[in-house]
C-alpha angles and dihedrals in degrees: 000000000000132000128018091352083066092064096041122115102271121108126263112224126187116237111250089221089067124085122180131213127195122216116186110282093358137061130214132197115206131196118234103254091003131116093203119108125200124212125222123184119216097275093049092048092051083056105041077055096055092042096097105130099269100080138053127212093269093053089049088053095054090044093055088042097063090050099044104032088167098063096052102122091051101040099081087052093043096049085037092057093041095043093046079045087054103050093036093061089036101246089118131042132175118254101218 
């Protein structure tokens, strides 16, 4: 699920198996039983946080709006790369 599929209706959940750990200025997803880590910028780490079931990418992306105005023009690309990331590595799934 890449693309425009990525910014559709449907809600963003963050995979169980998954656990995050915040050190100082980075945060890292690991993988239950797993040794690999998996970066996330800031911005990544803003939207694995607001994936809890109840929002989609587009709403991610209004939220997000409203509390940086002045990147407006970048934030859809931005949420549309983290949130592809994120599915692709299975931290996220769509509730459907």
């Amino acid at each position: 699920m890449t693309g425009v599929a990525t910014m559709d209706s449907r809600s963003l959940m963050r995979s169980a198996d998954f656990f995050v750990e915040d050190l100082q200025d980075e945060t890292l997803l690991y993988r239950t039983g797993s040794q690999t880590a998996i970066y996330l910028n800031e911005s990544a780490a803003v939207v694995w946080k607001l994936c809890d079931g109840t929002r989609s990418a587009k709403d991610i992306v209004d939220l997000l709006i409203e509390s940086y105005p002045e990147a407006k023009a970048s934030l859809p690309q931005d949420v549309e790369q983290a949130v592809s990331m994120l599915l692709d590595k299975g931290a996220l799934f769509v509730d459907e």
